[in-house]
C-alpha positions as CSV (number, residue, x, y, z in Angstrom):
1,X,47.0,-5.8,-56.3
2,X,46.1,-8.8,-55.0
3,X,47.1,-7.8,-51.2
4,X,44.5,-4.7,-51.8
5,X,41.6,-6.7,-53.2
6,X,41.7,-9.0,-50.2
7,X,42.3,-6.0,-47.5
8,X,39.2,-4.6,-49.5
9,X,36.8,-7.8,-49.1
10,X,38.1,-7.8,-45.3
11,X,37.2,-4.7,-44.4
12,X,33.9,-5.0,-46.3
13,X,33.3,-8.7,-44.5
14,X,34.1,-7.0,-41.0
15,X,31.6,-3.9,-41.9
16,X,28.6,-6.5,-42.4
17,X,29.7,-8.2,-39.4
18,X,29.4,-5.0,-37.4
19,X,26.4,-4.1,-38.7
20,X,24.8,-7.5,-37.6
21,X,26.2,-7.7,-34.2
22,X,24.4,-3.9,-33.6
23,X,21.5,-5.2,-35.1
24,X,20.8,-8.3,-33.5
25,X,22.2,-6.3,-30.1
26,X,19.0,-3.7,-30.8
27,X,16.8,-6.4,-31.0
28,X,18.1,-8.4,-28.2
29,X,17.5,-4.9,-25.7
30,X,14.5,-4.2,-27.3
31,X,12.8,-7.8,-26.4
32,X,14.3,-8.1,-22.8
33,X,11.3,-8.1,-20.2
34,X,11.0,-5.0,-18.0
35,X,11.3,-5.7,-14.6
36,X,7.6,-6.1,-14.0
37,X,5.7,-3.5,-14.8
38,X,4.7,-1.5,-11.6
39,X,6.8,1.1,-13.1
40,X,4.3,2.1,-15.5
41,X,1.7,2.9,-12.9
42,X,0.3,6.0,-12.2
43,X,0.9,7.9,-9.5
44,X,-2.4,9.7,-7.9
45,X,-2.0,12.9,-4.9
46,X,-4.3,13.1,-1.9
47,X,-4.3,16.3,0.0
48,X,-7.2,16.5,3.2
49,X,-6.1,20.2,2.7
50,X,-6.7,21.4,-0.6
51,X,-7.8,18.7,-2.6
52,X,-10.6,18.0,-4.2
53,X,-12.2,14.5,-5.3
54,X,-13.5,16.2,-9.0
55,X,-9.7,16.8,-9.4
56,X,-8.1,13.8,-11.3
57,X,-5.7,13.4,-8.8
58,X,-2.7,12.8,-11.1
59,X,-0.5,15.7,-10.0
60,X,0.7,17.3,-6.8
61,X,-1.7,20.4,-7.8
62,X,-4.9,18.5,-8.5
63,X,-4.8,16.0,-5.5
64,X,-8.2,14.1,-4.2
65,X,-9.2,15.1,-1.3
66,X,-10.7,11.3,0.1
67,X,-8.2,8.6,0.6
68,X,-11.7,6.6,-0.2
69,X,-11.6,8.4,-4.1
70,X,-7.9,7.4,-4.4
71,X,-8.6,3.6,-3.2
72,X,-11.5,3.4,-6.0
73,X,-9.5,4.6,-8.8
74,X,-5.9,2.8,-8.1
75,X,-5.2,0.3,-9.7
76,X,-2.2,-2.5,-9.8
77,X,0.9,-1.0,-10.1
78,X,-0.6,2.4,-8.9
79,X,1.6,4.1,-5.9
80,X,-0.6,6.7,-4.4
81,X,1.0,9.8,-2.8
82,X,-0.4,10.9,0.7
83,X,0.2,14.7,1.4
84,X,0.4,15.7,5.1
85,X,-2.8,16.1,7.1
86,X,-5.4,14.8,9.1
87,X,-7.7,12.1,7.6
88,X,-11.0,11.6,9.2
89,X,-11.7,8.6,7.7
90,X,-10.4,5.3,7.3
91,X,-8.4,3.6,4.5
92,X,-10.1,0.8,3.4
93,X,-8.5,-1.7,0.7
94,X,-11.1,-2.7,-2.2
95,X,-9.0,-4.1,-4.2
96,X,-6.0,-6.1,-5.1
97,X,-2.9,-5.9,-6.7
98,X,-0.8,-8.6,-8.1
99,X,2.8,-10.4,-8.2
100,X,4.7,-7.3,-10.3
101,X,2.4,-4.6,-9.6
102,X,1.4,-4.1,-5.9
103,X,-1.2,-1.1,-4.9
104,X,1.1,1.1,-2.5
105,X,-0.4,3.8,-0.2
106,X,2.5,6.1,1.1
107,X,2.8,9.3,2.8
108,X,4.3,12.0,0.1
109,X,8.3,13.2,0.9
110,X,8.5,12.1,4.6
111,X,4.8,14.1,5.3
112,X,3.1,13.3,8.4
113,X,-0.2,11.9,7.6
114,X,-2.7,11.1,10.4
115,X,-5.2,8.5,10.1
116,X,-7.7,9.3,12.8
117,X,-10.4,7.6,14.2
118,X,-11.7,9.8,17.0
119,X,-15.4,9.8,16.7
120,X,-16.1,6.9,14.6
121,X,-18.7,4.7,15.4
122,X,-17.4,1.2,15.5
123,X,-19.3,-1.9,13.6
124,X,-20.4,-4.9,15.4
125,X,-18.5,-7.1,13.2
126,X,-14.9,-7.0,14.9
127,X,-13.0,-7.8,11.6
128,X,-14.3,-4.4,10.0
129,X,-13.4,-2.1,12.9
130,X,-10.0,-1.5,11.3
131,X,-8.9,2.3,10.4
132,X,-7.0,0.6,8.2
133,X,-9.0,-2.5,6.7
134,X,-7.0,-5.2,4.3
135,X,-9.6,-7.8,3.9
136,X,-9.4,-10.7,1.0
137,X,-7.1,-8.4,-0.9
138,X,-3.4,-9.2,-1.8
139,X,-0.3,-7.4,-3.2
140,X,-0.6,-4.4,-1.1
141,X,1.7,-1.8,0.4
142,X,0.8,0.7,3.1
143,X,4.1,3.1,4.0
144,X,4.6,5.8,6.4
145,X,1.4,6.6,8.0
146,X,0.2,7.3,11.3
147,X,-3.1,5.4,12.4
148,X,-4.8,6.9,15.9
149,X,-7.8,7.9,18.1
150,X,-9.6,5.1,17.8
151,X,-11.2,4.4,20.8
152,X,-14.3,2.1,22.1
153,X,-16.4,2.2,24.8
154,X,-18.5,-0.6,24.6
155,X,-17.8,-4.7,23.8
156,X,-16.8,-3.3,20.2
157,X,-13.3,-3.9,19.5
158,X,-11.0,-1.5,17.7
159,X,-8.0,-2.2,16.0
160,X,-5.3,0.4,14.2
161,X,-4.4,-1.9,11.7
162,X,-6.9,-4.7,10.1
163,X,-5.4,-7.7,7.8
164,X,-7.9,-10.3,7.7
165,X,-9.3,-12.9,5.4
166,X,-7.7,-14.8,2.5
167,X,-4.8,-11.7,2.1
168,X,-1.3,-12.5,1.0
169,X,2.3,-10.6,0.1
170,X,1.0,-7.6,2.3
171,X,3.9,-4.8,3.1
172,X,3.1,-2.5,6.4
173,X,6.2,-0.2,6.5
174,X,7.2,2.8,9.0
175,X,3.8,2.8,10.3
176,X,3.1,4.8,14.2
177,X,-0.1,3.2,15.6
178,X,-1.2,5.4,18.7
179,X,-4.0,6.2,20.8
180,X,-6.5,2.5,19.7
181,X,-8.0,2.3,23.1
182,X,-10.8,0.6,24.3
183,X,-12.5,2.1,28.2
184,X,-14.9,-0.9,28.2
185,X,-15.6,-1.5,32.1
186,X,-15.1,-4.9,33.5
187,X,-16.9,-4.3,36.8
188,X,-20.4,-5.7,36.5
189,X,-19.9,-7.6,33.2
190,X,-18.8,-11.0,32.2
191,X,-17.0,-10.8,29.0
192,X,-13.8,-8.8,29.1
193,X,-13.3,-6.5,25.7
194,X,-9.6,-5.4,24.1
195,X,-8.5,-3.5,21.7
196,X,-5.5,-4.1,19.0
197,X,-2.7,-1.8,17.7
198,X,-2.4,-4.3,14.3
199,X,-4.5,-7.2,13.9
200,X,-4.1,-10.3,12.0
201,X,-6.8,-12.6,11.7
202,X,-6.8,-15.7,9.2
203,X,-10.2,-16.3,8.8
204,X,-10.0,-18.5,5.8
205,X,-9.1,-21.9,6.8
206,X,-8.8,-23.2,3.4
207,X,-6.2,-20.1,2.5
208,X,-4.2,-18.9,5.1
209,X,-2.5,-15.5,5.4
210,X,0.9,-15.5,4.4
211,X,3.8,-13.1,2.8
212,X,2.8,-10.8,5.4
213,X,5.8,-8.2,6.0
214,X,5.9,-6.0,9.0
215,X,8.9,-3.9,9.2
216,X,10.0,-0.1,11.0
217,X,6.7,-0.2,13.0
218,X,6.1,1.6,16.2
219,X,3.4,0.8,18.3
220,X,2.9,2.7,21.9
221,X,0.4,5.0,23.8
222,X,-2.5,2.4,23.8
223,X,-5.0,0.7,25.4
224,X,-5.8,-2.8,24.4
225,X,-7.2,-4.2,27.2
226,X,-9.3,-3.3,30.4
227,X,-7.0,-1.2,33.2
């Protein structure tokens, strides 16, 4: 009888036992930190194609149609999806991400997407004429996109790919830079001109440019500087 009572208040002992070790395992899972919190960004769709910028952009079937509409609603942690297509216009960073939630830019599935500057008029200001402009911003990731036809004739200076200012822990990934050109003439003049396939310009001399990643790049086909 005695054997029974104690095999009774064992098993009992060892039940409670299991029941606090689940417990306090729940609530051990349940307070871990995530790993950052990029993961619970939104994604947003751009399609030159067939979107629209009065869609909200949130699915593959209401993309934007600007890559300016997708840079002024994206926020930190956003990724935003690029469909294939030609983009006459140029992507232009306005705002920053931050440590555990970086702003990416990506082409959608492997899509070819063409950034192209052929026709733009280029700004005096060197530092802007970027098709794609990171200035000041941070935490950014640009993936998988094809930046061309960007071409100046005069002592304006183009440049495929613009990081300038005080920018830091900047990604540029599987990026094709092609066709920047500039035909400025030297004969007759007394400033030679150039052009650039990516730029990077620290222009902050208190804060320099640094965590700068440039990886799986191809640059070719261009002209930066008189022939």
């Amino acid at each position: 009888m005695e054997t029974k009572n104690f095999l009774r208040r064992f098993v009992m002992r060892r039940g409670k036992l299991l029941i606090s070790l689940i417990v306090s395992l729940a609530v051990l899972i349940t307070s871990l930190p995530t790993a950052g919190y990029a993961s619970s960004g939104r994604a947003y769709y751009v399609s030159s194609e067939y979107g629209s910028d009065t869609n909200n952009g949130t699915s593959i079937m209401t993309p934007f149609k600007s890559l300016k509409k997708a840079v002024s609603v994206a926020q930190p942690g956003d990724t935003v999806f690029i469909r294939g297509g030609r983009y006459k216009e140029k992507l232009i960073i306005t705002k920053s991400g931050n440590p555990n939630a970086y702003i990416t830019f990506q082409n959608y599935n492997g899509e070819k997407v063409i950034i192209d500057g052929a026709g733009m008029t280029l700004s005096d200001d060197d530092y802007s004429n970027g098709l794609i402009l990171i200035r000041d911003k941070s935490y950014i990731k640009i993936i998988g996109l094809d930046v061309t036809g960007y071409v100046s004739n005069d002592h304006r200076v183009p440049s495929g790919i613009m990081i300038t200012g005080n920018s830091k822990n900047i990604e540029i990934r599987n990026c094709k830079v092609y066709g920047i050109a500039t035909t400025y003439p030297t004969k007759g003049f007394t400033e030679d001109r150039n052009a650039h396939a990516i730029a990077v310009y620290g222009t902050n001399n208190k804060a320099s440019i640094d965590g700068l990643i440039i990886d799986g790049c191809e640059v070719y086909n261009n002209i930066l500087g008189p022939k």
